[in-house]
C-alpha positions as CSV (number, residue, x, y, z in Angstrom):
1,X,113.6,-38.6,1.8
2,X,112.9,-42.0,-0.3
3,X,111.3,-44.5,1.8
4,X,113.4,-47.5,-0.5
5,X,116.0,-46.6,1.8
6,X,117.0,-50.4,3.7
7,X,118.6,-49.4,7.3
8,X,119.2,-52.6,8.0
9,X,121.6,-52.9,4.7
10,X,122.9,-49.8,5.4
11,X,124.1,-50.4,8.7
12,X,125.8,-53.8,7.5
13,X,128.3,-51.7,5.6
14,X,129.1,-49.2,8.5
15,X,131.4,-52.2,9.6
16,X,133.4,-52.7,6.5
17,X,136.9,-52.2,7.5
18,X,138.0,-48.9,7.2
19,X,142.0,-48.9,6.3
20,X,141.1,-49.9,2.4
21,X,140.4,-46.1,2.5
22,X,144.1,-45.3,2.0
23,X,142.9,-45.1,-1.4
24,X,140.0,-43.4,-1.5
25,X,140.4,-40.0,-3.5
26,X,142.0,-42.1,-6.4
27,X,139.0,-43.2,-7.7
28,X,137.7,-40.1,-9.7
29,X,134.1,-39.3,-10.4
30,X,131.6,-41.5,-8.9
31,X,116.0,-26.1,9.8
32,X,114.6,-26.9,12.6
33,X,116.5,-23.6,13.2
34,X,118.1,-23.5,17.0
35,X,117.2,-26.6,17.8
36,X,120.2,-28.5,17.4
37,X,123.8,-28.5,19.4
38,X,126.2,-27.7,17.2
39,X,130.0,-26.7,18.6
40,X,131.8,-25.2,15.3
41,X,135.5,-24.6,15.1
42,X,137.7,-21.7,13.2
43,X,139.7,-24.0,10.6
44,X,140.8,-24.1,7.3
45,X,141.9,-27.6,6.8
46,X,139.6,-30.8,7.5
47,X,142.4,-31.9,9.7
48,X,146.3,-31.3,10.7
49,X,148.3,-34.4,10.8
50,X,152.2,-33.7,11.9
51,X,152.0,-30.5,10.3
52,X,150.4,-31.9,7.4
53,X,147.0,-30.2,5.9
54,X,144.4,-32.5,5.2
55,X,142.5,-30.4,2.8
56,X,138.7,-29.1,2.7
57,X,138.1,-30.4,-1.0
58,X,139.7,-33.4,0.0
59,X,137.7,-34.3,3.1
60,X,134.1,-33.2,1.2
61,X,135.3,-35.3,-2.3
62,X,135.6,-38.4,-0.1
63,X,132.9,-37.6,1.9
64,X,130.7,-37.3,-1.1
65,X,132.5,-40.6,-2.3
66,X,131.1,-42.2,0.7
67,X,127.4,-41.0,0.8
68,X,126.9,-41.9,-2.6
69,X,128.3,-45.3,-2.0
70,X,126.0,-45.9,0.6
71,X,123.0,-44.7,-1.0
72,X,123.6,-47.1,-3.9
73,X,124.4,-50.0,-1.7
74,X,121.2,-49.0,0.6
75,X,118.7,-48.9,-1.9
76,X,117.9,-45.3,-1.7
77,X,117.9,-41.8,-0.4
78,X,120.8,-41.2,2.9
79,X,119.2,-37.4,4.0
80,X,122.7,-35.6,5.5
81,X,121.1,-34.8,8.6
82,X,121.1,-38.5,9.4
83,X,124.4,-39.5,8.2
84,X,125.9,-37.2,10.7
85,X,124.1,-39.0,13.3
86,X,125.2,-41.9,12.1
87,X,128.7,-40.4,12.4
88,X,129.7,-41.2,8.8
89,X,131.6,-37.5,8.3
90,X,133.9,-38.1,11.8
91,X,134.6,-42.0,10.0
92,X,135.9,-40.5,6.5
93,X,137.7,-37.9,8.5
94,X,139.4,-40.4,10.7
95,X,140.2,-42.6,7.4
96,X,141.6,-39.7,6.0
97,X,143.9,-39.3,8.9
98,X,145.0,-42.6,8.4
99,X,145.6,-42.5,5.1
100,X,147.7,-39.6,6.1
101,X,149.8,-41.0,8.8
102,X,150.3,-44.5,6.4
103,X,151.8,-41.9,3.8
104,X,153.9,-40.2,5.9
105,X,155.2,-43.5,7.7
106,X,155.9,-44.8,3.9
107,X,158.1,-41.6,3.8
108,X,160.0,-42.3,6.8
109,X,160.9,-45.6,6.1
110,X,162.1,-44.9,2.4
111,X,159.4,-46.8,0.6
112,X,158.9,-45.4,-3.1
113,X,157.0,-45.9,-6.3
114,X,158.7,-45.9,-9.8
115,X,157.7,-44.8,-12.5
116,X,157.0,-47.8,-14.1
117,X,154.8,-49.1,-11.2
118,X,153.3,-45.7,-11.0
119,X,152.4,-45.9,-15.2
120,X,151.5,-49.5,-14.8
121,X,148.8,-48.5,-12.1
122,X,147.1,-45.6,-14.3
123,X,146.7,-48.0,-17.5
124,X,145.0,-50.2,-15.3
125,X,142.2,-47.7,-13.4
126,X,139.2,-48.0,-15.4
127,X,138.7,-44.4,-14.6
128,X,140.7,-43.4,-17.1
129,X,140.1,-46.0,-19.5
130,X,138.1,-45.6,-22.6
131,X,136.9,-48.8,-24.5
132,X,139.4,-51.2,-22.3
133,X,142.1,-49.2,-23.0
134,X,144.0,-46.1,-20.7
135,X,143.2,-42.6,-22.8
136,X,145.6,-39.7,-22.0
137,X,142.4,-37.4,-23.0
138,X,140.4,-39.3,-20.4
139,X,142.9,-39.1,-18.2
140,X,143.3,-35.2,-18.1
141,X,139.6,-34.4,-18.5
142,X,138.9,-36.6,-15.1
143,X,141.8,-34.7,-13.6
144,X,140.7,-31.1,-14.7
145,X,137.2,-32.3,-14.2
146,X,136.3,-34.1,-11.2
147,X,139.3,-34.1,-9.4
148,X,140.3,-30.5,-10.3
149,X,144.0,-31.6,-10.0
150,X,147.7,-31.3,-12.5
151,X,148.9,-34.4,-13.7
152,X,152.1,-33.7,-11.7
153,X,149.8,-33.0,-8.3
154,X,147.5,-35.8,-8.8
155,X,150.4,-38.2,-9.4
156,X,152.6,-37.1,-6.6
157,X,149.6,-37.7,-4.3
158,X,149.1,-41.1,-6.2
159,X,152.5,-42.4,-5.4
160,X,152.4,-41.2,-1.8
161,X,149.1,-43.3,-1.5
162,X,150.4,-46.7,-3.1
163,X,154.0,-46.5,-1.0
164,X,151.3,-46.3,2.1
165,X,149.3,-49.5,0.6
166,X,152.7,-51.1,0.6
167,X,153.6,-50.2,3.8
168,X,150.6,-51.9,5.0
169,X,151.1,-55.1,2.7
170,X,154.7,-55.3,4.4
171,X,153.1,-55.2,8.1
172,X,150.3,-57.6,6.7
173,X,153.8,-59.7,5.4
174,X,154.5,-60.3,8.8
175,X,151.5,-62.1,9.9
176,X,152.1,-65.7,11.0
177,X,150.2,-68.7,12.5
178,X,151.1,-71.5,14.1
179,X,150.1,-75.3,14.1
180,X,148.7,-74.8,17.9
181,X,146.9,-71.8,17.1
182,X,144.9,-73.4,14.2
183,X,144.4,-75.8,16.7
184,X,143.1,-74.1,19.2
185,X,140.6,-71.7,17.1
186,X,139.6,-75.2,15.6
187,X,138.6,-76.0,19.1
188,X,136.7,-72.9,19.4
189,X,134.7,-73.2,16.1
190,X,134.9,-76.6,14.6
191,X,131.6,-77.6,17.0
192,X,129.3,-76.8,15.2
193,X,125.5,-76.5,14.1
194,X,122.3,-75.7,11.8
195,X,119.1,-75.0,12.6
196,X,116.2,-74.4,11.2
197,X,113.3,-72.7,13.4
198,X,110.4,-70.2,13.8
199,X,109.6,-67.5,15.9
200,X,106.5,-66.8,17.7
201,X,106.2,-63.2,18.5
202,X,103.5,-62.1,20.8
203,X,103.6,-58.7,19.1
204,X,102.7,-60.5,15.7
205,X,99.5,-61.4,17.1
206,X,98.6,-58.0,18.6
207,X,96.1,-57.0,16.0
208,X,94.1,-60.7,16.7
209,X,93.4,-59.5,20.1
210,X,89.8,-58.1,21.0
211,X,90.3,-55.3,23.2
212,X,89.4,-55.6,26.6
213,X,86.0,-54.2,28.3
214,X,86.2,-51.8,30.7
215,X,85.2,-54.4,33.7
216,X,87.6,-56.8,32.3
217,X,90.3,-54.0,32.5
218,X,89.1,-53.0,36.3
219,X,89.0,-56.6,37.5
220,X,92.5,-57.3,35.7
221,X,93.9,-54.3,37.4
222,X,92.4,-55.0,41.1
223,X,94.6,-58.5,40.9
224,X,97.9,-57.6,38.9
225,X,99.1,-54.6,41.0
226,X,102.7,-55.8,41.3
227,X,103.0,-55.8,37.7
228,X,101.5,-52.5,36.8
229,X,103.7,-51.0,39.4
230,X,106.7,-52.4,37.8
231,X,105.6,-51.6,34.2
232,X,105.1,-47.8,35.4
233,X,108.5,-47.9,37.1
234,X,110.2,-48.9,33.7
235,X,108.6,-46.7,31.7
236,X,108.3,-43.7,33.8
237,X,110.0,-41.3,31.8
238,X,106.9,-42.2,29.4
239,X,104.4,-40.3,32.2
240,X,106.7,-37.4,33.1
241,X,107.5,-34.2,31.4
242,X,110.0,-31.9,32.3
243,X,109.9,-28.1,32.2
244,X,108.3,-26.4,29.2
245,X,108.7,-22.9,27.5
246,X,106.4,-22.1,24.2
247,X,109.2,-19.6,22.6
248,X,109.4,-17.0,19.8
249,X,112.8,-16.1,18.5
250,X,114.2,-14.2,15.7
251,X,117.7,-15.2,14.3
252,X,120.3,-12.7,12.9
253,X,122.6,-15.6,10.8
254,X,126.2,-15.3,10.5
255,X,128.8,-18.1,8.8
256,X,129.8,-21.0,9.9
257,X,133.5,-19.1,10.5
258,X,132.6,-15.6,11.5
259,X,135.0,-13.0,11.4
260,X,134.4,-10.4,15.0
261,X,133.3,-8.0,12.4
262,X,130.6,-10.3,10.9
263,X,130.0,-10.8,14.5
264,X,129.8,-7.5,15.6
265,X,127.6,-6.6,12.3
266,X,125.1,-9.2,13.2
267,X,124.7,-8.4,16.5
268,X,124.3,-4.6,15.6
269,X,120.9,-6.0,13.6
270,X,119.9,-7.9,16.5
271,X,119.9,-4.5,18.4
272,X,117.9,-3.2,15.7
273,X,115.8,-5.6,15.6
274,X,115.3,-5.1,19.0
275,X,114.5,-1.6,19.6
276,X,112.0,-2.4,16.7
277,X,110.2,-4.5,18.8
278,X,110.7,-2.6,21.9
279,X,109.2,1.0,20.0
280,X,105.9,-1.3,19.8
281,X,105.9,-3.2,16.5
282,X,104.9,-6.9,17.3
283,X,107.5,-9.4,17.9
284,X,105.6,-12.0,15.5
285,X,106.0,-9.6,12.6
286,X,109.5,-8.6,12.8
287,X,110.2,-12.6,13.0
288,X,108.2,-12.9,9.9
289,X,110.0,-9.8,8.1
290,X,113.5,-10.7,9.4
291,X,113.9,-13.7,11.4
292,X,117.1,-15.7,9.1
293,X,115.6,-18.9,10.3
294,X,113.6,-20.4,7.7
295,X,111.6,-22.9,9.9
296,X,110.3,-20.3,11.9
297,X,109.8,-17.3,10.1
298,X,106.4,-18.2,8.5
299,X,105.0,-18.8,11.9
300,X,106.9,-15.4,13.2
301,X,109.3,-17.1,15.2
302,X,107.2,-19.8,16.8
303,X,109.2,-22.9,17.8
304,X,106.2,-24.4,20.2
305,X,106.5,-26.3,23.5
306,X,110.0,-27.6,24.3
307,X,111.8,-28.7,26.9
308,X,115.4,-27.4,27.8
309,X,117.4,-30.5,26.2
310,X,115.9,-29.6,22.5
311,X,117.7,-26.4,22.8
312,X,121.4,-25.5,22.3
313,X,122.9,-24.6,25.8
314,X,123.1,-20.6,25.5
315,X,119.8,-20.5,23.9
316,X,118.0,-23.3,26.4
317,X,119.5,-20.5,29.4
318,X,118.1,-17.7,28.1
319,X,114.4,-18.7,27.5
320,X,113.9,-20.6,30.6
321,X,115.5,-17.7,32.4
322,X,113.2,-15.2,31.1
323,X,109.8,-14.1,32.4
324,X,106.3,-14.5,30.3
325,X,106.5,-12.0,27.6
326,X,110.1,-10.4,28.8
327,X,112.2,-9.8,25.3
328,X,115.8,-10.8,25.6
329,X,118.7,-9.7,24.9
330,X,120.7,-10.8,22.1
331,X,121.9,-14.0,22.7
332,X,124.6,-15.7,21.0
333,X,124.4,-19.5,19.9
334,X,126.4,-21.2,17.1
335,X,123.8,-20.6,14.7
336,X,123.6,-16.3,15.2
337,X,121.8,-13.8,17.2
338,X,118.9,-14.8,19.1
339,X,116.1,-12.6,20.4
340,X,113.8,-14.6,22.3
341,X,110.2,-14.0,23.5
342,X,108.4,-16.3,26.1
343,X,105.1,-16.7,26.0
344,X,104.2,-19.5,28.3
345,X,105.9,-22.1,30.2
346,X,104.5,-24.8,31.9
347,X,106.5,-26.4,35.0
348,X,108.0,-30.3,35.1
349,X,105.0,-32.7,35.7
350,X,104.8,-36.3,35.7
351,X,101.7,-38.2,36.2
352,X,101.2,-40.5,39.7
353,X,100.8,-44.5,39.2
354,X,97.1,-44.0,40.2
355,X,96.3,-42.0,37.2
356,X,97.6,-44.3,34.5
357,X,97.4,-47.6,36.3
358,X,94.0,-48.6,34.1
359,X,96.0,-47.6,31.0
360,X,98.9,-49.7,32.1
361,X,96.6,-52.9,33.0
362,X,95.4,-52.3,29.6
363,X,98.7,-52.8,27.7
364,X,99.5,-55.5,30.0
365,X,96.3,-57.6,29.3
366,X,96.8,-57.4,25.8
367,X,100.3,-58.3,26.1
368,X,99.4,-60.8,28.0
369,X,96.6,-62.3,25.7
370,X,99.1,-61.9,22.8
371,X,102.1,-63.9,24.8
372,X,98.8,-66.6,25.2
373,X,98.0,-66.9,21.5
374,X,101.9,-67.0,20.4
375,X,102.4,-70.3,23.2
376,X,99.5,-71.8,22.0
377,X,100.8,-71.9,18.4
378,X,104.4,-72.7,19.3
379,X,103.3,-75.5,21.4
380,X,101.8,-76.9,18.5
381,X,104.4,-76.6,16.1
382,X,106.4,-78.0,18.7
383,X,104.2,-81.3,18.7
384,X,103.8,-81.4,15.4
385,X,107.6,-81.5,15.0
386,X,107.9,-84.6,17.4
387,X,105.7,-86.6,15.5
388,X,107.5,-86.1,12.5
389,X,106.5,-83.0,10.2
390,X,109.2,-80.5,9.8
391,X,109.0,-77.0,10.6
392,X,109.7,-76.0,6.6
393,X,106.9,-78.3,6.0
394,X,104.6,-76.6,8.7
395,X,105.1,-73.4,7.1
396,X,105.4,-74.1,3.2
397,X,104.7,-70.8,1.9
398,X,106.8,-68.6,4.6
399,X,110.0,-70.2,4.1
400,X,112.8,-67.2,3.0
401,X,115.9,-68.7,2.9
402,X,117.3,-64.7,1.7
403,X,115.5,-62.9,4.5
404,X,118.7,-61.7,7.1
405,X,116.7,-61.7,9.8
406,X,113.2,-62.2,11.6
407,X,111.9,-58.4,12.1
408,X,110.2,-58.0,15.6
409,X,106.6,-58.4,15.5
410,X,106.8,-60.5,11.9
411,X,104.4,-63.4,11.4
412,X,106.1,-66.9,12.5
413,X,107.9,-68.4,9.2
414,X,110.6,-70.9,8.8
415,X,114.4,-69.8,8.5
416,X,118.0,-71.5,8.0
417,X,120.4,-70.1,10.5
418,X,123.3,-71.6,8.4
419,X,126.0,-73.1,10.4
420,X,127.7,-71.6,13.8
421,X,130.0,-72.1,16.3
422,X,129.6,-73.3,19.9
423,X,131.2,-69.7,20.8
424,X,128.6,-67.8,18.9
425,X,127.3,-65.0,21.6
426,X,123.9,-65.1,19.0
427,X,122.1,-67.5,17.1
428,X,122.1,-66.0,13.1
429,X,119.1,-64.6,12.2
430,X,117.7,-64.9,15.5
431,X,119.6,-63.1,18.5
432,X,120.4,-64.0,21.7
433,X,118.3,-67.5,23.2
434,X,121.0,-69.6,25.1
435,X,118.4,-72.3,26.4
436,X,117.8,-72.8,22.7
437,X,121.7,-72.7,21.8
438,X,122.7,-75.0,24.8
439,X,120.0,-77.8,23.4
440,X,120.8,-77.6,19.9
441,X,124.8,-78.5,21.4
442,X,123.4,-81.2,23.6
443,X,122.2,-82.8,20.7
444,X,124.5,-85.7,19.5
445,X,122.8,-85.4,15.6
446,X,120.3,-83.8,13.5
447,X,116.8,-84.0,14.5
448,X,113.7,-81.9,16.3
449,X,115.0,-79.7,19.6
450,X,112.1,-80.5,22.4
451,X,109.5,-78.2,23.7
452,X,109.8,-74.7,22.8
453,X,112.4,-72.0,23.9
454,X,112.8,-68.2,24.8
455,X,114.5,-65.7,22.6
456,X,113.2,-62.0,24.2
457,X,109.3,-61.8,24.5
458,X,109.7,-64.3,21.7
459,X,108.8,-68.5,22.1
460,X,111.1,-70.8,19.3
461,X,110.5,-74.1,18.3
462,X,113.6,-75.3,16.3
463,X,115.3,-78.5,14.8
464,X,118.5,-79.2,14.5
465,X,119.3,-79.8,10.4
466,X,123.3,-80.3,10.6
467,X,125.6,-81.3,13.5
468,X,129.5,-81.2,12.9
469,X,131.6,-81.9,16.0
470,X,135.4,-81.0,16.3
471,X,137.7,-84.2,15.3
472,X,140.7,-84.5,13.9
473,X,139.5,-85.9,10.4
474,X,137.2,-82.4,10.1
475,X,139.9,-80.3,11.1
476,X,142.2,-81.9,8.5
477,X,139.3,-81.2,5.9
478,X,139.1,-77.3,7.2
479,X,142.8,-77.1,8.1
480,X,143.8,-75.0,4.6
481,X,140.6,-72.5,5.1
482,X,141.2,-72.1,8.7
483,X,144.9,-71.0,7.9
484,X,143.8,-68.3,5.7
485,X,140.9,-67.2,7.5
486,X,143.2,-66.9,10.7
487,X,145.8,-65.3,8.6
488,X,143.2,-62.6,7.4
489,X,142.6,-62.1,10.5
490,X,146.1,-61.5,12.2
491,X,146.9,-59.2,9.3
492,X,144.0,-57.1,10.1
493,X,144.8,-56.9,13.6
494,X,148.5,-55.8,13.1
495,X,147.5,-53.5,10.6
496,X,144.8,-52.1,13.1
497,X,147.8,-52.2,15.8
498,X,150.3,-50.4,13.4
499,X,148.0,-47.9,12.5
500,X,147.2,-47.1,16.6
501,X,150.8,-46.8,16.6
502,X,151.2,-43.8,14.4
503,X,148.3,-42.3,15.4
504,X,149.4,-42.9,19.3
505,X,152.8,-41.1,18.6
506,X,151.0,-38.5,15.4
507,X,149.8,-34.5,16.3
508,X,146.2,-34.8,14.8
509,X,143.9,-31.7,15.0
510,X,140.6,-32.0,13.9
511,X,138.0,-29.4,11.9
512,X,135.7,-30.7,14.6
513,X,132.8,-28.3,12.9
514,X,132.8,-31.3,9.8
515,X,132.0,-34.0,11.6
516,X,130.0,-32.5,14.3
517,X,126.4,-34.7,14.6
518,X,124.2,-31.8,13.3
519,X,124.6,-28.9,10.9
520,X,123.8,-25.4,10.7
521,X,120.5,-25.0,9.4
């Protein structure tokens, strides 16, 4: 995995909005073993929609459309593993879908293509374009190439997909807004304001804390039992375990879409396998020899302590069922056959307050010396900014205009928040702080916000740089943007109403195996 990878970026673009897909297989070329859940289904379509097969090659060519967008836009590697926890192959599936239903609803209605428009629209993708200009060779090599498609397929398919875009430009047709609603939304976001601020994180000045003696812990701990009872209540999961098994298993593998005779086959080894183990050959070395799970096998089936929730239902029953050193029968999960072999187990535990109540105080009194340091500064930031000396010039060389947001834990720096609206549920850049966001709206013009204010564990001391307050002069100014930002958005919404329509009324059956959150092996 590449460690450029920016999470942050990537998860900006999980929100783009997802009906532009209707296009999206136009564009041409571009183990831990058991210990995952996986609930696979027998299909041989990605999806059904009316009747209507949405392919396998279709579903994995935008799929693989979509990772490698993602990886270029994230600024490195996107491992598969956690783009199905992110849920990215269920969202290309369900785009697919609604590609699908658009196409058929295009049909319904009568809306076609001609051949003109159709021509027009392959001289213009530069897909097929060599130098500037549309190349018939191009064209067929992409086609036989990457999209392994005839002429006559890929343009039937291309003419079902713009009648659906212009299906959806008719519904966005029928978007309107009137003179009171631009009034009203006005109302809602013409107040509004700048700031510029820094945040004092306690945890930012974690590593300037000395950490305490032992008697300071003890005396600390004698006088702060309310809050180490409450700190142990919120975090008990942290001090309890629940019941443990140390396992050995051997997997017989079968396909992701086995047959009853694969199944039967399989299981027939695991027998085997078995009565191997059962003649008096060690279980450890027939895991080594024949175990299909490649993050076991080396250790000879070992998969180490675990508690029943890392393990797949079937498998999780049998091993905490069995006795220490019983061999199982073979046990069917997604993934194969199983044989299992416990070899200890250890029961649920969880440790009393008493035990951990020095460790808590501990934590505390750091945190607590932190929180002292990070008031101490913001207080005099704060007074500085009174008297006269702005926050960008307190912190000179820590200005970042680019950075999208403060990180927890980051050293305090200065930052824009750009202007928002009174009915902004966050302050940009910063999060939630509503003492902070009530003061800067109290304020009549620009100028330094008072004291300091609470965003989380956080202390801010801010000034107000801009102040814009709803008249009618500034919404005759804005009126022109407003209408097509409020237009934007009423299309989107009766396109995203349209398209719950179809799917409301549609027959969808998903290949749920695709877009399951983890994979086989």
């Amino acid at each position: 995995m590449s460690s450029g990878f920016d999470a942050r970026r990537f998860f900006s673009y999980l929100f783009i909005f997802a009906i532009a897909l209707v296009f999206i297989l136009q564009f041409g070329p571009g183990s831990r073993g058991c210990n995952a859940p996986l609930a696979p289904t027998v299909k041989d379509a990605a999806a059904r929609v009316n009747g209507q097969e949405i392919s396998l090659t279709d579903f994995r060519r935008a799929y693989a459309l979509r990772l490698d967008a993602l990886r270029q836009r994230g600024g490195g590697d996107l491992p598969e593993a956690l783009a199905r926890q992110f849920g990215i192959p269920g969202r290309v599936l369900d785009e697919l879908i609604t590609a699908e239903l658009l196409q058929q609803a295009a049909e319904a209605h009568g809306i076609t293509v001609s051949d003109t428009e159709l021509l027009d629209y392959l001289r213009k993708d530069p897909s097929f374009q060599k130098d500037g200009q549309f190349d018939p060779e191009t064209y067929t090599q992409v086609l036989q190439t990457y999209l392994r498609k005839t002429a006559p397929d890929y343009e039937a398919g291309l003419r079902r997909r713009l009648a659906a875009g212009r299906l959806l430009a008719m519904v966005s047709d029928t978007a309107e807004v009137s003179e009171d609603e631009l009034r009203a939304r006005f109302q809602r976001e013409g107040d509004t304001v700048s700031l510029s601020l820094v945040k004092f994180d306690p945890a930012a000045y974690a590593g300037k804390i000395k950490p305490p003696t032992p008697a300071e812990v003890a005396a600390w701990e004698k006088t702060h039992g309310p809050e180490i009872a409450a700190d142990y209540e919120a975090n008990r999961r942290t001090y309890s375990k629940g019941e443990q098994v140390r396992v050995r298993h051997i997997l017989v593998r079968m396909g992701r879409n086995p047959g009853e005779d694969e199944k039967a086959k399989a299981h027939d080894r695991a027998v085997e396998l078995r009565k191997q183990i059962q003649g008096g050959k060690d279980f450890a070395e027939v895991a080594k020899e024949s175990s299909d799970d490649p993050g076991s096998k080396a250790q000879g089936g070992e998969l180490g302590w675990n508690e029943r929730s890392t393990f797949v239902p079937a498998f999780a029953q049998a091993a905490f069922n069995l006795k220490i050193g019983e061999l199982s029968e073979p046990v069917l999960t997604p993934f194969g056959w199983h044989l299992l072999q416990v070899e200890e187990k250890k029961p649920a535990e969880e440790k009393p307050l008493a035990s951990v109540s020095g460790e808590i105080a501990q934590v505390l009194m750091r945190r607590q010396r932190a929180a002292a340091l990070a008031d101490a500064d913001a207080r005099k930031a704060a007074l500085a900014l009174q008297k006269g000396t702005s926050l960008a010039t307190q912190f000179p060389d820590r200005k970042d205009k680019d950075a999208q947001s403060v990180d927890p834990g980051e050293r305090p720096r200065a930052i824009d928040t750009g202007s928002f609206p009174k009915t902004a549920q966050a302050i940009p850049r910063l999060g939630p702080a509503p003492d902070l966001e009530a003061a800067a709206f109290a304020a009549e013009r620009p100028g330094p916000l008072p004291g300091t204010y609470k965003a989380g564990d956080a202390l801010v001391v801010a000034e107000v740089t801009a102040r814009e307050k709803a008249s009618d002069a500034s919404y005759q100014a804005k009126k022109a943007e407003l209408r097509e930002e409020a237009l934007r958005q009423r299309q989107a919404e009766l396109q995203e109403s349209y398209v719950a329509a179809l799917k409301k009324s549609a027959v969808i059956v998903k290949n749920e195996e695709l877009i399951a959150p983890t994979a086989e092996g």
